[in-house]
Backbone as CSV, one residue per row, in Angstrom:
resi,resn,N_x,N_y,N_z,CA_x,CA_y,CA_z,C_x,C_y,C_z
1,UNK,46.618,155.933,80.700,45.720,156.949,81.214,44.684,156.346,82.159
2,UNK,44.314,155.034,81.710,43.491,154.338,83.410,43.881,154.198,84.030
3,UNK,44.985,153.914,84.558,45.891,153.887,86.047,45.667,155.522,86.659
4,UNK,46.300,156.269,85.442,46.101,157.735,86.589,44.507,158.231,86.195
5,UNK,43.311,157.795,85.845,42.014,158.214,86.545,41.703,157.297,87.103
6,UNK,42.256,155.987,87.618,41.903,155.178,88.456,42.241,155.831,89.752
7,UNK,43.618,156.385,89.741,44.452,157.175,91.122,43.576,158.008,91.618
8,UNK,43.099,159.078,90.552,42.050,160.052,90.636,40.830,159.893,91.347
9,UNK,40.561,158.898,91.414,39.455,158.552,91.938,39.248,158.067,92.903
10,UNK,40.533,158.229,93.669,40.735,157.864,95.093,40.627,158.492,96.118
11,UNK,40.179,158.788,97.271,40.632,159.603,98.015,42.395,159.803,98.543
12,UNK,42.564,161.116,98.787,43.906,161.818,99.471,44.258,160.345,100.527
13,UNK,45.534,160.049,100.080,46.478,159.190,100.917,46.465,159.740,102.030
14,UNK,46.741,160.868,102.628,46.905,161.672,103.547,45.967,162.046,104.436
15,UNK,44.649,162.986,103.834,44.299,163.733,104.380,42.357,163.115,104.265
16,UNK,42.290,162.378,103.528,41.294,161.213,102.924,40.129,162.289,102.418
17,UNK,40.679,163.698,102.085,39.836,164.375,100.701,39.212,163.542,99.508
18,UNK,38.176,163.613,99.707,37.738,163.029,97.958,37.328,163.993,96.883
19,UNK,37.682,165.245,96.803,36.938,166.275,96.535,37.865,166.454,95.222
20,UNK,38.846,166.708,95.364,40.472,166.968,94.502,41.271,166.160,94.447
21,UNK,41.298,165.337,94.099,42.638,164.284,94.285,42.943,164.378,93.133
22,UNK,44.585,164.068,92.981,45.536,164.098,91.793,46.197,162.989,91.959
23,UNK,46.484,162.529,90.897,47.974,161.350,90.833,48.997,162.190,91.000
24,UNK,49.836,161.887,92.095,51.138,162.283,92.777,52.110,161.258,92.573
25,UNK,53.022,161.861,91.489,54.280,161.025,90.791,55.185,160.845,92.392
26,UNK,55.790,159.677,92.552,57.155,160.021,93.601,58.073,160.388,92.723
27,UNK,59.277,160.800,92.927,59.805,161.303,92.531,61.412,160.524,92.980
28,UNK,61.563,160.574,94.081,62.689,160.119,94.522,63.103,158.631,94.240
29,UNK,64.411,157.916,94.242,64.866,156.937,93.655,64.629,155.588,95.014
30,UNK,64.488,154.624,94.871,64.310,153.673,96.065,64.720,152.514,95.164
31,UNK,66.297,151.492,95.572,66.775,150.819,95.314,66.099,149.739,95.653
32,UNK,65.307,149.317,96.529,64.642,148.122,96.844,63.688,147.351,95.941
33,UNK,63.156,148.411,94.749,62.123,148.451,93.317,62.784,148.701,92.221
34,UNK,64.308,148.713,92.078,64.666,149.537,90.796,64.473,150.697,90.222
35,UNK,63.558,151.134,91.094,63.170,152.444,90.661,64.457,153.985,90.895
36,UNK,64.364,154.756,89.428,65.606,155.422,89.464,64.883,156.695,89.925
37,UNK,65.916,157.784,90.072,65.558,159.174,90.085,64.995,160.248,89.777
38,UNK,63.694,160.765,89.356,63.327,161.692,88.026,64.351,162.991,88.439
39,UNK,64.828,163.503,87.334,65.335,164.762,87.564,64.606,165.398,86.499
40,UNK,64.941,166.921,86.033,64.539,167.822,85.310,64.160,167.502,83.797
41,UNK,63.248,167.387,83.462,62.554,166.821,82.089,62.153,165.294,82.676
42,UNK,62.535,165.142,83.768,62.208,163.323,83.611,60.973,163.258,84.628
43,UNK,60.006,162.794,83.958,58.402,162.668,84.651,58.712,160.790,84.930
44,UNK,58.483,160.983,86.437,58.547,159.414,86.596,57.465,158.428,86.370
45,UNK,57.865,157.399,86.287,56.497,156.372,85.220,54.976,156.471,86.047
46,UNK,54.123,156.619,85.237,52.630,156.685,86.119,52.806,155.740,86.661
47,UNK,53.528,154.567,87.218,53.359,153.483,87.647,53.141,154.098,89.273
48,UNK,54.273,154.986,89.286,54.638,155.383,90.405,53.787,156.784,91.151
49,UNK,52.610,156.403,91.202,51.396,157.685,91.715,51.238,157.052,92.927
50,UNK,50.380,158.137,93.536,49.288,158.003,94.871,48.736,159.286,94.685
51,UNK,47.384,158.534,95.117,46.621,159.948,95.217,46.801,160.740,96.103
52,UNK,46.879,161.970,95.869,46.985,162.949,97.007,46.196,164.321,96.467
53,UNK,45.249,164.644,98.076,44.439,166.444,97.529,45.382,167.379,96.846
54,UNK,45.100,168.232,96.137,45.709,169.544,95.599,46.869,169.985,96.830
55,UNK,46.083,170.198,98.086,46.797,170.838,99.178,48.349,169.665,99.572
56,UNK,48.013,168.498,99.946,48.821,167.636,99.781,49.597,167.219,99.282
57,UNK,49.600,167.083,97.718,50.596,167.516,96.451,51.644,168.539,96.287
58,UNK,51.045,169.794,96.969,51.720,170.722,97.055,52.785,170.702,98.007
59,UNK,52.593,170.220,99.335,53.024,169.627,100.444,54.000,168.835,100.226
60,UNK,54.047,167.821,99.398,54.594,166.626,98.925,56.121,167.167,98.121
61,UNK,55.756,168.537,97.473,56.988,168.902,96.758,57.791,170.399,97.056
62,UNK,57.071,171.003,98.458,57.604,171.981,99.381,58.891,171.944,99.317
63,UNK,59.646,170.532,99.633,61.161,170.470,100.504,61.201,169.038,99.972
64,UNK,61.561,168.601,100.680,62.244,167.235,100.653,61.510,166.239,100.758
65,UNK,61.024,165.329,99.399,60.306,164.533,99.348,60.216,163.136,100.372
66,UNK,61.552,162.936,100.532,61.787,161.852,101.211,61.798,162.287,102.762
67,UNK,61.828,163.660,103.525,61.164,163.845,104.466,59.927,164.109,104.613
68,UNK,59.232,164.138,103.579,57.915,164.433,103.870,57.062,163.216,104.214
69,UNK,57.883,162.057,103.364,56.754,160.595,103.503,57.205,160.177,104.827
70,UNK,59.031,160.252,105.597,59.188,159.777,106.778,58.146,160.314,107.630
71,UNK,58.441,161.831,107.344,57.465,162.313,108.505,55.731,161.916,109.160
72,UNK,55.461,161.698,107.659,53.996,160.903,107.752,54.228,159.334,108.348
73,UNK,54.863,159.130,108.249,55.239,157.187,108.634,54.849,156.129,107.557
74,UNK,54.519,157.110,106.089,54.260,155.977,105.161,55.133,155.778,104.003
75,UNK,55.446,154.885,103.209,56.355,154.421,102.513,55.487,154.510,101.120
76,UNK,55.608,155.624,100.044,54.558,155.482,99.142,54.758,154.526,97.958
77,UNK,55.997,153.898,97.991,56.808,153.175,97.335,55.543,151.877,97.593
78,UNK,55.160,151.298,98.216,54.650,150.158,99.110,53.068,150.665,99.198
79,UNK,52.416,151.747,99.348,51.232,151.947,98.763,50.488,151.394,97.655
C-alpha cells in the first residue's frame, strides 16, 4: 500500500495534474520485463502503476492501451 500512495502523490504522467492522481495499473503484457497480461479478474501487480489524473486514467482505458502510450511517445513500462 506505500508504493500506490507513494504513486498518489505524484503528479499526472501526462497532463502534470496534482490535484487527482491515481495509481494507473498497465495492463498490457511487455516481454522485455516478464511482465504477463492482466485479463478479467487479474489486477496487475502494483508494481506496475503510474500516476495518472482521473481524466487520464480514463483515457488510458478508452481503447487500446498500447495505442494510447505510443501515441503519447512514452513507454510506461520504463517510467
Amino acid at each position: 500500500m506505500e508504493h500506490l500512495d507513494y504513486i498518489r502523490g505524484l503528479s499526472c504522467l501526462i497532463c502534470r495534474d496534482n490535484t487527482s492522481t491515481q495509481a494507473a495499473h498497465i495492463r498490457f503484457s511487455d516481454a522485455r520485463v516478464g511482465k504477463t497480461e492482466s485479463g478479467m479478474g487479474r489486477k496487475p501487480d502494483d508494481c506496475w502503476t503510474v500516476p495518472l489524473c482521473g481524466d487520464c486514467h480514463r483515457l488510458q482505458h478508452s481503447g487500446s492501451e498500447r495505442a494510447f502510450w505510443r501515441e503519447l511517445k512514452l513507454d510506461p513500462i520504463f517510467v
